[in-house]
C-alpha positions as CSV (number, residue, x, y, z in Angstrom):
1,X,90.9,94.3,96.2
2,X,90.9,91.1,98.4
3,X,91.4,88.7,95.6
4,X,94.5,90.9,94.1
5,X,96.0,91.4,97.8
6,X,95.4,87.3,98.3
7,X,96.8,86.3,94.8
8,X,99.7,88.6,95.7
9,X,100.7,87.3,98.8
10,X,99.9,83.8,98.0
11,X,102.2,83.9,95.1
12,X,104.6,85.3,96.5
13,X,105.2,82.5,99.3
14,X,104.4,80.1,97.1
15,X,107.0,81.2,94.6
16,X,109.3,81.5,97.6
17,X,108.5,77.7,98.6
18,X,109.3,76.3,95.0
19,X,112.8,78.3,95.0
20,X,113.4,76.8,98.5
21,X,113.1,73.1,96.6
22,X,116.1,73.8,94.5
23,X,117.7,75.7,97.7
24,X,118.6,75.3,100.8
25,X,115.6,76.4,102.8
26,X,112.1,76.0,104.4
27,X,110.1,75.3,101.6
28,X,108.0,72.7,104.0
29,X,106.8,76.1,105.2
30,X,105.9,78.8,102.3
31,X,104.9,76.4,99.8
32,X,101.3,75.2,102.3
33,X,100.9,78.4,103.5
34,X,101.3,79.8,100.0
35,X,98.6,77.7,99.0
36,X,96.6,78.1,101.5
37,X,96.3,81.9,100.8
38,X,95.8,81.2,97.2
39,X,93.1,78.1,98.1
40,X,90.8,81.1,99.3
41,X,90.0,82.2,95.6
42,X,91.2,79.7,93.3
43,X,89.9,76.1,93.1
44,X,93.0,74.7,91.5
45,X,94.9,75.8,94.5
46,X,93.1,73.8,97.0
47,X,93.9,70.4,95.0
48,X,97.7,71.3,94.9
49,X,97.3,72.3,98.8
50,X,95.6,68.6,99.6
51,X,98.6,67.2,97.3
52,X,101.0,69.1,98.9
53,X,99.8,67.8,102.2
54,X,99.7,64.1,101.5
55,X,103.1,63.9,100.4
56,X,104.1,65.9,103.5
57,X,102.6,63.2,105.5
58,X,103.7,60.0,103.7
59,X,107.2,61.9,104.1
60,X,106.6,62.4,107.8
61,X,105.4,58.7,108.2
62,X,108.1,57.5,106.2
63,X,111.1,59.7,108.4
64,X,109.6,58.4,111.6
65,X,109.8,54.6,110.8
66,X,113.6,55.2,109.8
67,X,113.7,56.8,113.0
68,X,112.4,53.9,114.6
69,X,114.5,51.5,113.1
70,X,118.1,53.9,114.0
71,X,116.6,53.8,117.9
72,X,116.1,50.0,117.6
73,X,119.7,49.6,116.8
């Protein structure tokens, strides 16, 4: 009952996250937690989760240091 009720969710926001790629949206949101939930039971979902968040970091890295550089001017 736990695994069905955490593939469920999980699936759900994780679906959600992928449509919010394509559309306007906070996909930066449902698509971690989406794997998160789904990380609990399936192994494959914990190595798109640690993918997920290294791209969201190098993102974040790279968005400050154009920050930087637009206060600098």
């Amino acid at each position: 009952m736990k695994k069905m009720a955490v593939t469920l969710i999980g699936s759900t926001l994780t679906l959600i996250g992928a449509i919010f790629i394509l559309l306007p949206g906070p996909a930066f949101l449902f698509l971690p937690v989406g794997l998160a939930l789904l990380s609990l039971e399936y192994p494959w979902a914990k190595i798109w989760l640690k993918k997920t968040q290294r791209l969201m970091r190098a993102s974040a890295v790279k968005l400050d240091a154009w920050i930087g550089q637009l206060r600098r001017r």
